[in-house]
mmCIF file of the N, C-alpha and C atoms, coordinates in Angstrom:
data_MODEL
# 
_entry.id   MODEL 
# 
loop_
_atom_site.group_PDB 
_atom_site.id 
_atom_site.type_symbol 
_atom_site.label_atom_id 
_atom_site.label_alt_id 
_atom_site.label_comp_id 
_atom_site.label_asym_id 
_atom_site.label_entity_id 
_atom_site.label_seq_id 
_atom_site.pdbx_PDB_ins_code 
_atom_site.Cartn_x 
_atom_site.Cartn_y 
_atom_site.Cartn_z 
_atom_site.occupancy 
_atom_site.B_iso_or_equiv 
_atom_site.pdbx_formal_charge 
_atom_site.auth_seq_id 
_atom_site.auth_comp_id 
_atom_site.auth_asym_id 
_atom_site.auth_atom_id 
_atom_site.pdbx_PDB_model_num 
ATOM 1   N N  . UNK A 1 1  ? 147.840 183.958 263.766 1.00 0.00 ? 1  UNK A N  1 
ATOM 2   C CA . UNK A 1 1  ? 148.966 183.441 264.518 1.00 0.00 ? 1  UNK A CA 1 
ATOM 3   C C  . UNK A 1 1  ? 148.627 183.471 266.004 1.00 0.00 ? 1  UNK A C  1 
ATOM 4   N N  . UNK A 1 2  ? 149.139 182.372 266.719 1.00 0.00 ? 2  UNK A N  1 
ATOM 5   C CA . UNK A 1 2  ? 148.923 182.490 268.374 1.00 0.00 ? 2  UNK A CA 1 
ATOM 6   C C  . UNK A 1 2  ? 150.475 182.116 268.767 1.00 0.00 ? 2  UNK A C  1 
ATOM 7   N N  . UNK A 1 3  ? 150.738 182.272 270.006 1.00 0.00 ? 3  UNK A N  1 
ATOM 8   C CA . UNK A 1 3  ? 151.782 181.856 270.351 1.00 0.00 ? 3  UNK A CA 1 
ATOM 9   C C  . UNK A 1 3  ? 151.740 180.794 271.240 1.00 0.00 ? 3  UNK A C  1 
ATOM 10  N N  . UNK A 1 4  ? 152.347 179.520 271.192 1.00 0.00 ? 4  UNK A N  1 
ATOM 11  C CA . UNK A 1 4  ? 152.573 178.393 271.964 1.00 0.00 ? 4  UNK A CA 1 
ATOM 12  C C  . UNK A 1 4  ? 153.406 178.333 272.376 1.00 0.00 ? 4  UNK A C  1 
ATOM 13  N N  . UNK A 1 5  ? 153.705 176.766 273.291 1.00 0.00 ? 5  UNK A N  1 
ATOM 14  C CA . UNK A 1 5  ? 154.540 176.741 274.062 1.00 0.00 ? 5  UNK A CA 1 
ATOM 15  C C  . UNK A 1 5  ? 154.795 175.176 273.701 1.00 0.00 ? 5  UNK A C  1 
ATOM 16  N N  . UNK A 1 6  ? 156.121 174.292 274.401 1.00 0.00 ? 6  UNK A N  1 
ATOM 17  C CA . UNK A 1 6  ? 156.124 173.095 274.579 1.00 0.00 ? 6  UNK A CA 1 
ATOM 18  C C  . UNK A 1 6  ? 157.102 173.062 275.925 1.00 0.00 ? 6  UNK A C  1 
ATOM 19  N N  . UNK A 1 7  ? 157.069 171.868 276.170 1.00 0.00 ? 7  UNK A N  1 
ATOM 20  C CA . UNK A 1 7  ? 157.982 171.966 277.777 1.00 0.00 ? 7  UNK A CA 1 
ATOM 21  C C  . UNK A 1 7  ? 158.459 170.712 277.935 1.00 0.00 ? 7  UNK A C  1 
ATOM 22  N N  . UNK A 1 8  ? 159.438 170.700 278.265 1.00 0.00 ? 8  UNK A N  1 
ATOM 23  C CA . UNK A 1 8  ? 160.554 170.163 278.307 1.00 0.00 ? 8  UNK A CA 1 
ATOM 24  C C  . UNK A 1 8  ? 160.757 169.464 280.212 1.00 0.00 ? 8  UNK A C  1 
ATOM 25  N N  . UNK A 1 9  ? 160.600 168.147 280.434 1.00 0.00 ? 9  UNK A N  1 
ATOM 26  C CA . UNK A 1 9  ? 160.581 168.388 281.781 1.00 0.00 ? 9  UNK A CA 1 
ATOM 27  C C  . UNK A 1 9  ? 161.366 167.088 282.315 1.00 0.00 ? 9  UNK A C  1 
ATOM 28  N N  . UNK A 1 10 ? 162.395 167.396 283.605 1.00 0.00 ? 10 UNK A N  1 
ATOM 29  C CA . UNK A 1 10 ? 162.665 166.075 284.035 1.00 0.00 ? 10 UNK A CA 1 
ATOM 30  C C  . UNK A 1 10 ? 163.141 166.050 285.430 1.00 0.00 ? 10 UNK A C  1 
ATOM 31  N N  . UNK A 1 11 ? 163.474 165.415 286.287 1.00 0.00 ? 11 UNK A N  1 
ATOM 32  C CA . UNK A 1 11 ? 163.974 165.030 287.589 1.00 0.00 ? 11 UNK A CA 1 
ATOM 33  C C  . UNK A 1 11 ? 165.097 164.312 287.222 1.00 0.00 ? 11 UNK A C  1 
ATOM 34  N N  . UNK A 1 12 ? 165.351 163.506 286.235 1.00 0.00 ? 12 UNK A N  1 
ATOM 35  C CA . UNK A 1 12 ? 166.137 162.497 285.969 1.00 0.00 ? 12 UNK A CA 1 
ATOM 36  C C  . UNK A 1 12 ? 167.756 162.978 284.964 1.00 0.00 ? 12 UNK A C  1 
ATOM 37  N N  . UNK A 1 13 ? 167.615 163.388 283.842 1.00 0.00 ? 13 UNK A N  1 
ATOM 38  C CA . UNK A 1 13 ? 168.419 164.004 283.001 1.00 0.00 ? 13 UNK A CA 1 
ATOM 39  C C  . UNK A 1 13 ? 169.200 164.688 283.154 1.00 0.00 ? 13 UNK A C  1 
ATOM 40  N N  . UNK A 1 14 ? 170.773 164.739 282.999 1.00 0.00 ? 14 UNK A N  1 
ATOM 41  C CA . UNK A 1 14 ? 171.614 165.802 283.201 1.00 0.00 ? 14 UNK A CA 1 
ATOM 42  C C  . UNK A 1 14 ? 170.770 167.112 282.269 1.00 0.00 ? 14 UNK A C  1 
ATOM 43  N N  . UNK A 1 15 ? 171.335 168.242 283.108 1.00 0.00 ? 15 UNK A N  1 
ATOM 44  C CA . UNK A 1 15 ? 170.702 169.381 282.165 1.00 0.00 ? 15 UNK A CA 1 
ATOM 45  C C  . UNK A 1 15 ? 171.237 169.423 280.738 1.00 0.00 ? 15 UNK A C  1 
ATOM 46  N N  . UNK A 1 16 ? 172.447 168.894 280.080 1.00 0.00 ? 16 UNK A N  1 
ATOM 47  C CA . UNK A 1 16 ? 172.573 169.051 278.780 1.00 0.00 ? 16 UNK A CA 1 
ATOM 48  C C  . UNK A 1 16 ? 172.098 168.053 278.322 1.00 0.00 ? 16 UNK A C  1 
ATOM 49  N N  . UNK A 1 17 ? 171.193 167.083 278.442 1.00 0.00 ? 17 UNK A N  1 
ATOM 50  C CA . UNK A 1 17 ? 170.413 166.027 277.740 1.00 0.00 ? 17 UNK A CA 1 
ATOM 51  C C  . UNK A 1 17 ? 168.662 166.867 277.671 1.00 0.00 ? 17 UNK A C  1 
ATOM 52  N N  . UNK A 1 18 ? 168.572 167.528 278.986 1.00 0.00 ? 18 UNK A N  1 
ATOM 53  C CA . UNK A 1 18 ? 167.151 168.401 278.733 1.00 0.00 ? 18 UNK A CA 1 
ATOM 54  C C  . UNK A 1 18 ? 167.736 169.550 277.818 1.00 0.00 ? 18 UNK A C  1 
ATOM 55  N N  . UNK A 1 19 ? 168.512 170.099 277.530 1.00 0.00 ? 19 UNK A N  1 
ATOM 56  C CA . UNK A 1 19 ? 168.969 171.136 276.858 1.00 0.00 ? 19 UNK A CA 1 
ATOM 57  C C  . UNK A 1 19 ? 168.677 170.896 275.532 1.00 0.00 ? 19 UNK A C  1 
ATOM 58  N N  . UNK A 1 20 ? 169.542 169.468 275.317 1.00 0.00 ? 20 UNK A N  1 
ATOM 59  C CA . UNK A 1 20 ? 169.454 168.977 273.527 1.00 0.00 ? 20 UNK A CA 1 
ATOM 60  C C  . UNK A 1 20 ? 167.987 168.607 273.234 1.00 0.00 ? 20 UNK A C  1 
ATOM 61  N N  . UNK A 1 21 ? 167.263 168.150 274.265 1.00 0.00 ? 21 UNK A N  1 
ATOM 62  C CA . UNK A 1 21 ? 166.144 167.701 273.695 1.00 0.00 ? 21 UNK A CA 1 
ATOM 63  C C  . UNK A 1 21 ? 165.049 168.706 272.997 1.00 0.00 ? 21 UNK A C  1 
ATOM 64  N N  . UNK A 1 22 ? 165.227 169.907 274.057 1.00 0.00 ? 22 UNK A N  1 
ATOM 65  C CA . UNK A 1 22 ? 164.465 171.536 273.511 1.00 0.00 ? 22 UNK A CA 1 
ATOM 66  C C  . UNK A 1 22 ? 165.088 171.827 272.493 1.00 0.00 ? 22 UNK A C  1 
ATOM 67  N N  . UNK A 1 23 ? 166.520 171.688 272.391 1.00 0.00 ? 23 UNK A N  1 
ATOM 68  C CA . UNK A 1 23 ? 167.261 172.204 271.180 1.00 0.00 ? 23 UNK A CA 1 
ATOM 69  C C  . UNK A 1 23 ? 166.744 171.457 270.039 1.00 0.00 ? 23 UNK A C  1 
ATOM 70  N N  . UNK A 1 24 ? 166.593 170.509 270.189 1.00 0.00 ? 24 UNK A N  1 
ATOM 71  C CA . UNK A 1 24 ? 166.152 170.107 268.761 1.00 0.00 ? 24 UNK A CA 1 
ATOM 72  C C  . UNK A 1 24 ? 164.665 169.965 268.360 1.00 0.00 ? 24 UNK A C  1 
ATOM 73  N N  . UNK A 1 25 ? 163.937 169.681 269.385 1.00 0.00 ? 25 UNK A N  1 
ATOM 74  C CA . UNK A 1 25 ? 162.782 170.719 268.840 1.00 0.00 ? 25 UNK A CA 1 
ATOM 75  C C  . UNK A 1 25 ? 162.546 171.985 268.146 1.00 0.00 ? 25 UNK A C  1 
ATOM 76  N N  . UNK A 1 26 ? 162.978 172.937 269.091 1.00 0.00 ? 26 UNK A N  1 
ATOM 77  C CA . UNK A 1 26 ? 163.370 174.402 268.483 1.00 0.00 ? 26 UNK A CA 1 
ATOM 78  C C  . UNK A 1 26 ? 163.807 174.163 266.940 1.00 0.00 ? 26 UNK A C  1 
ATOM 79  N N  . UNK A 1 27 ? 164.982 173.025 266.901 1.00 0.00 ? 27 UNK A N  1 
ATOM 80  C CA . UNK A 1 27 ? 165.601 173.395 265.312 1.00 0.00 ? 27 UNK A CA 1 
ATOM 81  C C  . UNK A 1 27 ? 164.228 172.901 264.293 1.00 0.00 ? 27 UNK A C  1 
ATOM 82  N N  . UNK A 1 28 ? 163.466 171.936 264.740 1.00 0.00 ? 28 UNK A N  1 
ATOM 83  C CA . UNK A 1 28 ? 161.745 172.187 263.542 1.00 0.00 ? 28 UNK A CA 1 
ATOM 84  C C  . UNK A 1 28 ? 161.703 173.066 263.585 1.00 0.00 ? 28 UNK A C  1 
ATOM 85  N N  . UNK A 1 29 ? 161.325 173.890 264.019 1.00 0.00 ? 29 UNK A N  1 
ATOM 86  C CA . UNK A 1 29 ? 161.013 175.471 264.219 1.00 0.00 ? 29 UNK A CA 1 
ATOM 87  C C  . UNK A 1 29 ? 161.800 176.363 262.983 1.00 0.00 ? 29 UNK A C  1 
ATOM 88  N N  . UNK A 1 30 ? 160.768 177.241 262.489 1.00 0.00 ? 30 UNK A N  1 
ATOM 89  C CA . UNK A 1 30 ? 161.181 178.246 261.707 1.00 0.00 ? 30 UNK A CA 1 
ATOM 90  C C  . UNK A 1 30 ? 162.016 179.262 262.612 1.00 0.00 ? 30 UNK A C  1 
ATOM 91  N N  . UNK A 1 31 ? 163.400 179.957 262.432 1.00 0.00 ? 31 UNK A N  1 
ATOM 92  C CA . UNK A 1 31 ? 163.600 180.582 263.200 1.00 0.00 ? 31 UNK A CA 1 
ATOM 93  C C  . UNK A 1 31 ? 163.035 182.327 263.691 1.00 0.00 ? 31 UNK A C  1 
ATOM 94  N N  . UNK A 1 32 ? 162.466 182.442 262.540 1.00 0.00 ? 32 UNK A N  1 
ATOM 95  C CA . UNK A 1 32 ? 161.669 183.580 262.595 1.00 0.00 ? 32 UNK A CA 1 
ATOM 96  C C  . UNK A 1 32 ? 160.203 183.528 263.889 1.00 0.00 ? 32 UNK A C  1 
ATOM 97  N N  . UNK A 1 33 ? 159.782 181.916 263.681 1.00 0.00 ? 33 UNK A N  1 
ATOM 98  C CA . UNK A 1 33 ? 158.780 181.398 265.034 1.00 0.00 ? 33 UNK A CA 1 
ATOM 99  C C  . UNK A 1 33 ? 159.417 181.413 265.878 1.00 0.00 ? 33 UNK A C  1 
ATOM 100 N N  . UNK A 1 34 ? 160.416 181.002 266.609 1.00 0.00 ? 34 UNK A N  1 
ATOM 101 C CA . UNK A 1 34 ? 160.786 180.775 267.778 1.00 0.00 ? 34 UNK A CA 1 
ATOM 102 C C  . UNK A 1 34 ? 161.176 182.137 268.330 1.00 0.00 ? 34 UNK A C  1 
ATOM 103 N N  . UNK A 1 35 ? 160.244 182.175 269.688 1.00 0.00 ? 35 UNK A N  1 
ATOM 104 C CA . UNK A 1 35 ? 160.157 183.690 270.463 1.00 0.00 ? 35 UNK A CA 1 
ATOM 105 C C  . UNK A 1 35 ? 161.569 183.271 271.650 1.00 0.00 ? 35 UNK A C  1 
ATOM 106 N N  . UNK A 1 36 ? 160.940 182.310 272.569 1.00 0.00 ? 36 UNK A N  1 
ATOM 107 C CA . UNK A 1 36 ? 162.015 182.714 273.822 1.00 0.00 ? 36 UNK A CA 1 
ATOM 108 C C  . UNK A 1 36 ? 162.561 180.950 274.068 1.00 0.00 ? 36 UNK A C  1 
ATOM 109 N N  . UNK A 1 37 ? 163.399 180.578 274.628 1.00 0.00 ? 37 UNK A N  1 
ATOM 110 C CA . UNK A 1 37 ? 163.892 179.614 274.994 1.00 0.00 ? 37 UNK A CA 1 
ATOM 111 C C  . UNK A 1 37 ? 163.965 179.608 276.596 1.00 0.00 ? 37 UNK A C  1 
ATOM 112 N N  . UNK A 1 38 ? 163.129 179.286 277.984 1.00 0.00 ? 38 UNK A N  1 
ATOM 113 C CA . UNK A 1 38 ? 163.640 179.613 278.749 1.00 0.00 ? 38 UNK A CA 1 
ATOM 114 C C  . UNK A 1 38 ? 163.564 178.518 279.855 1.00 0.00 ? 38 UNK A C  1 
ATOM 115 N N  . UNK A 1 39 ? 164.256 178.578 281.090 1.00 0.00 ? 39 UNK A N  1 
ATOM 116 C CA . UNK A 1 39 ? 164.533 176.959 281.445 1.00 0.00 ? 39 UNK A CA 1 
ATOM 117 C C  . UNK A 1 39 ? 164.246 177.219 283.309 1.00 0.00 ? 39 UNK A C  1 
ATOM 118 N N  . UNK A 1 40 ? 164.257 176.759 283.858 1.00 0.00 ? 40 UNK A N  1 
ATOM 119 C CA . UNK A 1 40 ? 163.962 176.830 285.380 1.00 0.00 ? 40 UNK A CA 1 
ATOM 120 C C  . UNK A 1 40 ? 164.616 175.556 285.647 1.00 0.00 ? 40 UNK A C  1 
ATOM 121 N N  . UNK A 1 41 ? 164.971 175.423 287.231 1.00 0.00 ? 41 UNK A N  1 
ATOM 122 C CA . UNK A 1 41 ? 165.412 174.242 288.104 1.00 0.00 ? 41 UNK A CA 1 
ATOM 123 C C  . UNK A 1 41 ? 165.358 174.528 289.664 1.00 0.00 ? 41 UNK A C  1 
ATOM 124 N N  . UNK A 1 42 ? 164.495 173.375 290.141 1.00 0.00 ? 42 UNK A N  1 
ATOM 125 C CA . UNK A 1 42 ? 164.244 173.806 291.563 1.00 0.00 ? 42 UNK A CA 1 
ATOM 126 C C  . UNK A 1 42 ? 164.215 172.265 292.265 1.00 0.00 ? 42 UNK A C  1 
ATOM 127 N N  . UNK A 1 43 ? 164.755 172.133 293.306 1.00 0.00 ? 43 UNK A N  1 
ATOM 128 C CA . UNK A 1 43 ? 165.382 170.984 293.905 1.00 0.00 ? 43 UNK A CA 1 
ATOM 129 C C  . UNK A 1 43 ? 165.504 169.882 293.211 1.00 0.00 ? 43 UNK A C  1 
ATOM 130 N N  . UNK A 1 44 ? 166.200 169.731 291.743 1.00 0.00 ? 44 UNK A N  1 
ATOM 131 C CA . UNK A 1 44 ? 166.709 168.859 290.804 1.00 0.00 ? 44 UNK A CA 1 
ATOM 132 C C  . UNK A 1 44 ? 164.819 168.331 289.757 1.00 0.00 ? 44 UNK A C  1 
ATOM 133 N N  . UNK A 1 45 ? 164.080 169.488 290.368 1.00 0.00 ? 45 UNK A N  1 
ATOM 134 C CA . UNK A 1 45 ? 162.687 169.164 288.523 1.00 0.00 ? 45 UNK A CA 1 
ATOM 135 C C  . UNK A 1 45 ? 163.697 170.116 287.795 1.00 0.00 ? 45 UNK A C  1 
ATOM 136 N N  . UNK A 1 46 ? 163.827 170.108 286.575 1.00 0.00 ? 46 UNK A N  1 
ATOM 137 C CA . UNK A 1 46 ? 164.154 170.920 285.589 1.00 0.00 ? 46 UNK A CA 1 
ATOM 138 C C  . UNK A 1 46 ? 163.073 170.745 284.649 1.00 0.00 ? 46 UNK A C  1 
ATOM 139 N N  . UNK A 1 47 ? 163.101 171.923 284.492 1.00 0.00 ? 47 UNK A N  1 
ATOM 140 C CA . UNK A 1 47 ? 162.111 172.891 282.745 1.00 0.00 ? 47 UNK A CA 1 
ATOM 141 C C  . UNK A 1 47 ? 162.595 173.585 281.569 1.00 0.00 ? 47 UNK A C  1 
ATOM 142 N N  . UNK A 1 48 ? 162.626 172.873 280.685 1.00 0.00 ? 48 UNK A N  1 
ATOM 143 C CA . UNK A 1 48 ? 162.810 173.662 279.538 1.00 0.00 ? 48 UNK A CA 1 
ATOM 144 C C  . UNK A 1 48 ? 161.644 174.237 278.960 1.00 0.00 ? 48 UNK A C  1 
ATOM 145 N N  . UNK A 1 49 ? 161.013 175.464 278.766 1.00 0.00 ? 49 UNK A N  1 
ATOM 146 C CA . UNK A 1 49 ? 160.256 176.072 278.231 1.00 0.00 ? 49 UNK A CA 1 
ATOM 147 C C  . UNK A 1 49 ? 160.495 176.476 276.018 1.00 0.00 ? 49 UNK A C  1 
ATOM 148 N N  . UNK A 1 50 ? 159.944 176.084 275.348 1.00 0.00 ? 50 UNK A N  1 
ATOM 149 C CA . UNK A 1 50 ? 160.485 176.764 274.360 1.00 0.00 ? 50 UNK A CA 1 
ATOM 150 C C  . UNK A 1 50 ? 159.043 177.268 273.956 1.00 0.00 ? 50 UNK A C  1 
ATOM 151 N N  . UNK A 1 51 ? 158.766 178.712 273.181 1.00 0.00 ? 51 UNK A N  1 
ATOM 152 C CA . UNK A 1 51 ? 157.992 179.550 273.103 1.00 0.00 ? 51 UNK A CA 1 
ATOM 153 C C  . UNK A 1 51 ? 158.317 180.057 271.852 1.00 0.00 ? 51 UNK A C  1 
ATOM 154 N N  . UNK A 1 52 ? 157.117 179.720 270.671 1.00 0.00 ? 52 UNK A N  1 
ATOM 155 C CA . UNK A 1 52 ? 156.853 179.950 269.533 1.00 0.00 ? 52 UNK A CA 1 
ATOM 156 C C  . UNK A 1 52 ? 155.646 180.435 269.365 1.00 0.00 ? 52 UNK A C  1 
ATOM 157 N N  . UNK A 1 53 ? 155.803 181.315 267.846 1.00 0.00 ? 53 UNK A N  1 
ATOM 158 C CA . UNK A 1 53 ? 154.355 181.460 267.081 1.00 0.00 ? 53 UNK A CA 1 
ATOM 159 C C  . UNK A 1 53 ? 154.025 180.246 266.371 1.00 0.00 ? 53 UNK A C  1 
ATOM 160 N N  . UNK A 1 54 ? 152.415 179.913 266.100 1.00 0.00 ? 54 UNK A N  1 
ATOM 161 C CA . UNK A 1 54 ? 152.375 179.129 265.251 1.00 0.00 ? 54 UNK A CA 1 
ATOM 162 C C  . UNK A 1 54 ? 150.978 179.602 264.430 1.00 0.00 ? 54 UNK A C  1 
ATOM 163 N N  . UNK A 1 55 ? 150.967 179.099 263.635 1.00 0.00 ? 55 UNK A N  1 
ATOM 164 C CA . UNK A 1 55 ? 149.505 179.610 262.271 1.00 0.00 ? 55 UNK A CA 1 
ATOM 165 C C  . UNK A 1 55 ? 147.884 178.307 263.480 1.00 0.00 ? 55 UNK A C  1 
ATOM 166 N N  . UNK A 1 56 ? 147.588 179.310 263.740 1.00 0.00 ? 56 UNK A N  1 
ATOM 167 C CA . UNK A 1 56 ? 145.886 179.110 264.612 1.00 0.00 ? 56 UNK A CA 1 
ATOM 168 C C  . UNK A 1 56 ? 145.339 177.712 264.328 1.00 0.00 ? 56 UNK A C  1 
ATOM 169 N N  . UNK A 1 57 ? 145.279 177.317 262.783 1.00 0.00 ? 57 UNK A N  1 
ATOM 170 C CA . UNK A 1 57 ? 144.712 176.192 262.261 1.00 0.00 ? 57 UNK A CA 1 
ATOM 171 C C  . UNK A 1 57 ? 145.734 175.541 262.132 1.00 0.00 ? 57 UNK A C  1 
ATOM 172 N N  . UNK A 1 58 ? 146.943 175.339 262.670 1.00 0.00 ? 58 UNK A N  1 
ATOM 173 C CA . UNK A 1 58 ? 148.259 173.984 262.833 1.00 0.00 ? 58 UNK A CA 1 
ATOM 174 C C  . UNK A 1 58 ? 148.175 173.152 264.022 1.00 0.00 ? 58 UNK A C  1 
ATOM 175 N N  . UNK A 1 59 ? 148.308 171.434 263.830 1.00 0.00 ? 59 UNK A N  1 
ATOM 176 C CA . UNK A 1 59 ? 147.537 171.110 264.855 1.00 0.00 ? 59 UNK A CA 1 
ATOM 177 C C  . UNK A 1 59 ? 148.614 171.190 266.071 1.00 0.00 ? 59 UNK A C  1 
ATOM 178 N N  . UNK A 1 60 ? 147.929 170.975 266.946 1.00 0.00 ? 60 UNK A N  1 
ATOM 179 C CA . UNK A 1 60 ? 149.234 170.909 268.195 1.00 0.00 ? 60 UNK A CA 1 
ATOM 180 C C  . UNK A 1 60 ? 150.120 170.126 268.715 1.00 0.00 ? 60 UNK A C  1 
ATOM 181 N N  . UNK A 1 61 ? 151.256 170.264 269.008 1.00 0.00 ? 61 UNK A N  1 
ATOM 182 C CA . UNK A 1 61 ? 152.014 168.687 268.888 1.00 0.00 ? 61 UNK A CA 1 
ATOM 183 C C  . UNK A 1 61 ? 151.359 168.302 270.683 1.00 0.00 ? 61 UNK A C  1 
ATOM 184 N N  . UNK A 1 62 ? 151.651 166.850 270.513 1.00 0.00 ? 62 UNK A N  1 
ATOM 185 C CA . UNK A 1 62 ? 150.848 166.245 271.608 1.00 0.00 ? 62 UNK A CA 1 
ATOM 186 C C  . UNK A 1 62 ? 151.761 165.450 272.191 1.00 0.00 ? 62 UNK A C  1 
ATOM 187 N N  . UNK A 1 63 ? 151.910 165.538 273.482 1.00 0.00 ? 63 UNK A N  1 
ATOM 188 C CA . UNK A 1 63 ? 151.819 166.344 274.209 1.00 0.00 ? 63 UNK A CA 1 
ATOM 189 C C  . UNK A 1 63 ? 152.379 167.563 274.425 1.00 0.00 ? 63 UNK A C  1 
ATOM 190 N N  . UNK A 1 64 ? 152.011 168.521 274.791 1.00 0.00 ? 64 UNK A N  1 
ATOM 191 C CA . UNK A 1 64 ? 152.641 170.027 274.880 1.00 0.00 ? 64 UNK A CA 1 
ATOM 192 C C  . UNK A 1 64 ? 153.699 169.540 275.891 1.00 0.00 ? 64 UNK A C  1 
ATOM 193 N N  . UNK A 1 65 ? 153.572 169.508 276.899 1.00 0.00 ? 65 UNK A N  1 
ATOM 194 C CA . UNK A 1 65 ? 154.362 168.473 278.002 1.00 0.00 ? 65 UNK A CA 1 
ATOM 195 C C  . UNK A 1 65 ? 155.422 166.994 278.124 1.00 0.00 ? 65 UNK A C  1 
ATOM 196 N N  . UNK A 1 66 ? 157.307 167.433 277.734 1.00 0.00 ? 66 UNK A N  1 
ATOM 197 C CA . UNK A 1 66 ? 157.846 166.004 276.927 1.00 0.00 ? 66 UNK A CA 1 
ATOM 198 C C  . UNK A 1 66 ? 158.490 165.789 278.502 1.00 0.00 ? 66 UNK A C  1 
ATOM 199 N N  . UNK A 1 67 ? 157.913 164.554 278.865 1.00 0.00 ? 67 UNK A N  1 
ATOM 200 C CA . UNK A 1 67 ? 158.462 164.000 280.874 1.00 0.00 ? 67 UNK A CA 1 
ATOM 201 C C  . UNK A 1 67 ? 159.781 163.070 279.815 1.00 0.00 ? 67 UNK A C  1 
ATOM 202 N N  . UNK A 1 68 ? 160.772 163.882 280.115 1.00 0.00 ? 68 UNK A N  1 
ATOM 203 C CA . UNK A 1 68 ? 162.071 162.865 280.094 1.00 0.00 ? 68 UNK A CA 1 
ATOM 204 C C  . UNK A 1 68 ? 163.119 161.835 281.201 1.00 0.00 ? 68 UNK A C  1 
# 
């Protein structure tokens, strides 16, 4: 197991449209995988961070990085 990440990112999006979009990523997610959910905003970039385990040999979703 390693732990990953995916990110969630925008200038544009109200924050509950970047919110739902991590959210429903996360819900693929086994909930036992999903470690932290965590989000930043600094002069209107917003970040959604979501932070999982995943099995070493699973491939990686592409891009780790979703520009909304």
């Amino acid at each position: 197991m390693e732990v990953r990440f995916r990110l969630f990112r925008t200038s544009q999006l109200l924050w509950e449209d970047l919110m739902q979009r991590a959210a429903e990523f996360a819900s693929t997610l086994r909930p036992e995988d999903v470690i932290n959910i965590s989000h930043s905003c600094d002069s209107g970039d917003s970040v959604v961070a979501v932070w999982y385990w995943a099995d070493i040999k699973a491939p990686q979703f592409d891009p780790r990085t979703v520009f909304c």
